[in-house]
C-alpha positions as CSV (number, residue, x, y, z in Angstrom):
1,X,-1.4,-17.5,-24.6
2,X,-1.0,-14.1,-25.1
3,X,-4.5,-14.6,-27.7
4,X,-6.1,-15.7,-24.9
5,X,-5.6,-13.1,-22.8
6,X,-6.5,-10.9,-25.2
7,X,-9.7,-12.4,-26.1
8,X,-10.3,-12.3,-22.4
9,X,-9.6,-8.8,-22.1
10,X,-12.4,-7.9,-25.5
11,X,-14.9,-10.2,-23.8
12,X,-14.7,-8.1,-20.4
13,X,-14.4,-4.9,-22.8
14,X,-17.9,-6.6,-24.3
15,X,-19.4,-7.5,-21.3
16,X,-19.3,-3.8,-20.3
17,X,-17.1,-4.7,-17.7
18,X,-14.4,-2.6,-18.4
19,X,-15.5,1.3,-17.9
20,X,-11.9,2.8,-18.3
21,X,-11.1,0.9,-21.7
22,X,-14.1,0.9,-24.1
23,X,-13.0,-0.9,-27.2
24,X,-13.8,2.0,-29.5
25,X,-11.4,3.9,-27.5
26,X,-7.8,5.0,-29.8
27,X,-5.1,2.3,-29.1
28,X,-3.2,5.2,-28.5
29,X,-5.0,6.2,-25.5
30,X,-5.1,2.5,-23.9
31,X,-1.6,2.7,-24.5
32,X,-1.0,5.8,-22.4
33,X,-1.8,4.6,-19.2
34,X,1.7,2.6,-19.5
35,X,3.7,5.6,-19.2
36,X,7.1,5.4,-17.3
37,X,6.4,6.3,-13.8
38,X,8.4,9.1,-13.2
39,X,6.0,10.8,-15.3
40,X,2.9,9.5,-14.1
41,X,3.3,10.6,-10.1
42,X,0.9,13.5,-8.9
43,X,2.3,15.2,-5.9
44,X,0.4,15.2,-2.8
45,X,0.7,16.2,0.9
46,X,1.9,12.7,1.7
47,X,4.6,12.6,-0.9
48,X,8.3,12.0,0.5
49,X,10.8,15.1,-0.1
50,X,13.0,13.1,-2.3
51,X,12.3,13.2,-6.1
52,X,9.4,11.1,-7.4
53,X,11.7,8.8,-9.4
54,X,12.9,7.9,-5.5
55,X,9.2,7.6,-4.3
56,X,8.6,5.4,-6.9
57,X,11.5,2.9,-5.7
58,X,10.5,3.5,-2.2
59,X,7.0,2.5,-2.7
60,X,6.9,0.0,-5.8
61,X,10.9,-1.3,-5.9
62,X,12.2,-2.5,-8.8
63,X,11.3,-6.0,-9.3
64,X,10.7,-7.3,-13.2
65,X,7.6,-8.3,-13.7
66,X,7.2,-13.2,-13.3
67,X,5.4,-15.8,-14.9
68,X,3.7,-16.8,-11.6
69,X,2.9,-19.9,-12.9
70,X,6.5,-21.2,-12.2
71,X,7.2,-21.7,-8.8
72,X,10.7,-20.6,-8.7
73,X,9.9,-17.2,-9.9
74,X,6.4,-16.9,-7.9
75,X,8.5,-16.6,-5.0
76,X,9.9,-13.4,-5.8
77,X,6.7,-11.6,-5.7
78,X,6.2,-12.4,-1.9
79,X,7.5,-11.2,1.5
80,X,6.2,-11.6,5.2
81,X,5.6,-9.6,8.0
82,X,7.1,-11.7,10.6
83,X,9.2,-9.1,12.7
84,X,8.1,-6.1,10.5
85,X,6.4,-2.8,11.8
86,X,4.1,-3.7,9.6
87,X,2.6,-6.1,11.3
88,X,1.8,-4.1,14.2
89,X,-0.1,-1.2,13.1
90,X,-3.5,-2.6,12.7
91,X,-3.0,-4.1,15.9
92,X,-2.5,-0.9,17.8
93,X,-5.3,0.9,16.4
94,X,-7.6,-2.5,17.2
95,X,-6.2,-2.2,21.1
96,X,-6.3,1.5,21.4
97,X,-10.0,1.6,20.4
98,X,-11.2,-1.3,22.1
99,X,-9.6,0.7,25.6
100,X,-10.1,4.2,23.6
101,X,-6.9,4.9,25.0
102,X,-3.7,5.8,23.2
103,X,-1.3,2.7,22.9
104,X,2.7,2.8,22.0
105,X,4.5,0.3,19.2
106,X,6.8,-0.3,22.6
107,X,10.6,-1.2,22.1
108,X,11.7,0.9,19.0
109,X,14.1,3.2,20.0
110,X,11.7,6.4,19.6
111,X,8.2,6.5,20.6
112,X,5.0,5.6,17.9
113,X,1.9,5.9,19.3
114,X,-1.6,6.0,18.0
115,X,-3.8,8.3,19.2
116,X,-7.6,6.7,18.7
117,X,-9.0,10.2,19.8
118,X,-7.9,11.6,16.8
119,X,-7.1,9.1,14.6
120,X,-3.5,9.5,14.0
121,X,-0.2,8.3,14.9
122,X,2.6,10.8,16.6
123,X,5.9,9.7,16.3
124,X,9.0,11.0,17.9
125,X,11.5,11.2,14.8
126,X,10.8,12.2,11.0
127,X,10.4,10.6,7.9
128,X,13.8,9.0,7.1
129,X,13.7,7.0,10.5
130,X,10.0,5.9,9.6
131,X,11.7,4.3,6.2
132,X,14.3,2.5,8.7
133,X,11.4,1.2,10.9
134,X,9.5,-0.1,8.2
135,X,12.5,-1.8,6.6
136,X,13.9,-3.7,9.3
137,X,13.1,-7.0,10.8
138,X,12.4,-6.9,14.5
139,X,13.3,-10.1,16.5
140,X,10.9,-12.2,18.4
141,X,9.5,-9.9,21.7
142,X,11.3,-7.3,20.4
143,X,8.1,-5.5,19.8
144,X,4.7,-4.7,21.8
145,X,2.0,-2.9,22.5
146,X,1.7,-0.6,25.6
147,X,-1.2,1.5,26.7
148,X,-0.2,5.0,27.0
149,X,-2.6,6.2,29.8
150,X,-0.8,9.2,30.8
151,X,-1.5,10.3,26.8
152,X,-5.3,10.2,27.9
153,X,-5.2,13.4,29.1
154,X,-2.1,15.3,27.5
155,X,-0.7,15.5,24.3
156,X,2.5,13.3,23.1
157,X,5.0,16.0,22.7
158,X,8.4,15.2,20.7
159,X,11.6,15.5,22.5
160,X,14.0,15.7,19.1
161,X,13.6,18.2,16.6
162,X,11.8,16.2,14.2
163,X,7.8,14.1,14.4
164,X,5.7,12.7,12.8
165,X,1.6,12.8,12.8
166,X,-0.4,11.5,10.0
167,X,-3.5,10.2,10.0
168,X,-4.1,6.1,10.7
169,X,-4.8,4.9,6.5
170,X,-2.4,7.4,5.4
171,X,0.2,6.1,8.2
172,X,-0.6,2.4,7.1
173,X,-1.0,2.8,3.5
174,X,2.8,3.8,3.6
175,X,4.6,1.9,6.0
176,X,2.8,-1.0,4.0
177,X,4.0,0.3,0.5
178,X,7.6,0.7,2.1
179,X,7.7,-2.8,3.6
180,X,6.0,-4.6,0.6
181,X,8.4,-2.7,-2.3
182,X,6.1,-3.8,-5.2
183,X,5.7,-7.4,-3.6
184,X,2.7,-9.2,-1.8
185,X,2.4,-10.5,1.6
186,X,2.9,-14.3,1.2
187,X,-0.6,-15.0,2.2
188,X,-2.3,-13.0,-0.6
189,X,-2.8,-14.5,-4.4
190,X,-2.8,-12.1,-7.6
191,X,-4.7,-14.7,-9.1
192,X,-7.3,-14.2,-6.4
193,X,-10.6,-11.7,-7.6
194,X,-11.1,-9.2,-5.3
195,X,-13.2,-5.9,-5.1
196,X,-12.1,-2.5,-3.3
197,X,-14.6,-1.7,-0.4
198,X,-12.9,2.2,-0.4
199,X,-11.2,4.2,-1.9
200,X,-8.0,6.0,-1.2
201,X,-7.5,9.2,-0.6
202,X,-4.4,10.8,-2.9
203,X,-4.9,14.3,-1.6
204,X,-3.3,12.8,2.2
205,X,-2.1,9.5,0.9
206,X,0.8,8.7,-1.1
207,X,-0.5,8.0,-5.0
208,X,1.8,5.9,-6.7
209,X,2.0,5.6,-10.4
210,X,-1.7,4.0,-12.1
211,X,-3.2,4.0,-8.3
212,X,-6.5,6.3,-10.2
213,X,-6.8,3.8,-12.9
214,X,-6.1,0.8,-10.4
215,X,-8.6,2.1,-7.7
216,X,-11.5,2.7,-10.5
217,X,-11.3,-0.4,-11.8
218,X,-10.8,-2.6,-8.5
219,X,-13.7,-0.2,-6.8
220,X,-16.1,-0.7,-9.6
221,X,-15.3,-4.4,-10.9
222,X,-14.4,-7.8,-9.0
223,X,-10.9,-8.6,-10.8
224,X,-7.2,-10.2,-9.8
225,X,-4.1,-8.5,-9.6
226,X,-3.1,-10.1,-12.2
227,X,-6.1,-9.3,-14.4
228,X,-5.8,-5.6,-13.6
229,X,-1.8,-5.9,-15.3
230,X,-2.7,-7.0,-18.2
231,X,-6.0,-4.9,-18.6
232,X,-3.9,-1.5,-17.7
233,X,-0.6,-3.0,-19.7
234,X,1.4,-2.0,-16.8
235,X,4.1,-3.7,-14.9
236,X,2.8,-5.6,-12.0
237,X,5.0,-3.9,-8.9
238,X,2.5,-1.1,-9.2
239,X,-0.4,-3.2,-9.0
240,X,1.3,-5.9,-6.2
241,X,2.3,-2.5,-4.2
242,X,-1.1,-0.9,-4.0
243,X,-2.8,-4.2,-3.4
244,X,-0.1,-4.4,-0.4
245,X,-1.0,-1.4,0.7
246,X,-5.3,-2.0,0.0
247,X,-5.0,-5.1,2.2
248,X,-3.4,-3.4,4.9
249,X,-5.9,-1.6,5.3
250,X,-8.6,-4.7,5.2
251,X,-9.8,-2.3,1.8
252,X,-10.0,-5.6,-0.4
253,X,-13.3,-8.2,-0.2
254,X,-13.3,-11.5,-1.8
């Protein structure tokens, strides 16, 4: 098996597929790209306070890496987004631009709201709450949407001493790597080739560890997830977390 993949890998590698990883390139270089991920995080605006090693659990958890070709450890790799924030984001942003007016994530205890005027979503408590949010499980009509017309006119103004305001792909790139922890939504397939319509931006977006070499090879190349692993040699809650994050954001085409 592992011949096979690797005979795989050279034919891409001949194919000119495979910009990042020319075969004449030192097989200490392809090997450098596996790094631990502590050391691999660049800093960015978007980055949590905590240390990186923390971001890193935050965003990609700590799952091992399956054979996804038994059933009983494919499961692993998968969560839903029945009752999560999630689940809600792209909605709001489709509603509050279809009325181009501002619309509220209605019935969690502070307000989140996203403003289609300028693109961004204002909420009425910091970071650490936003991790809670994203975390839990809402029950069944816990959660709506709620036009904010009186938002039309004024700006949302916070009435604790924390906020937050980020712009909307930043805002849903990390609510989905916080709620996906290295895992895929239950609908997706890392088996599955896909090809990256954009790409992010890691001087307002979170980067987690590989996301350069991930988004140059998904942006320029029609691969799986699970193709991308083994070509990078990295483990695959990196590659499951962006790909989380990437559909989120409707960023992946079949």
């Amino acid at each position: 098996k592992e011949a096979a993949e690797k005979a795989r890998a050279k034919a891409l590698v001949e194919k000119g597929k495979l910009k990042l990883l020319p075969e004449s390139e030192p097989e200490a270089k392809k090997k450098s790209v596996a790094k631990p991920a502590a050391k691999t995080v660049k800093k960015s605006t978007a980055v949590l306070s905590a240390s990186d090693e923390e971001m890193v659990y935050r965003c990609c958890g700590n799952l091992a890496d399956v054979d996804v070709a038994k059933p009983d450890e494919r499961r692993r790799i998968y969560f839903n987004t029945d009752g999560a924030l999630l689940y809600w984001l792209p909605m709001a942003v489709k509603k509050a631009k279809m009325s181009n007016t501002p619309v509220e994530i209605a019935g969690l205890p502070r307000s989140f709201v996203y403003l289609p005027e300028e693109d961004r979503f204002f909420g009425d408590f910091g970071e650490d709450l936003l991790l809670q949010y994203a975390l839990s499980r809402f029950g069944f009509g816990e959660l709506d949407l709620k036009e904010r017309l009186d938002l039309a006119v004024s700006k949302p103004v916070a009435t604790g001493d924390k906020q937050t305001l980020e712009q909307r792909d930043a805002m849903i790139w990390k609510v989905a790597l916080w709620t996906a922890r290295g895992r895929l939504n239950q609908r997706m397939d890392p088996e599955k080739v896909y090809k990256l319509k954009e790409k992010p931006e890691f001087s307002r977006m979170i980067e987690i560890p590989h996301a350069p070499e991930i988004t140059e090879l998904w942006y320029d190349h029609r691969l799986s997830a699970l193709d991308i692993v083994r070509i990078l040699n990295v483990p695959q809650r990196f590659v499951f977390a962006f790909m989380s994050g990437a559909d989120a954001l409707g960023w992946l085409q079949e």
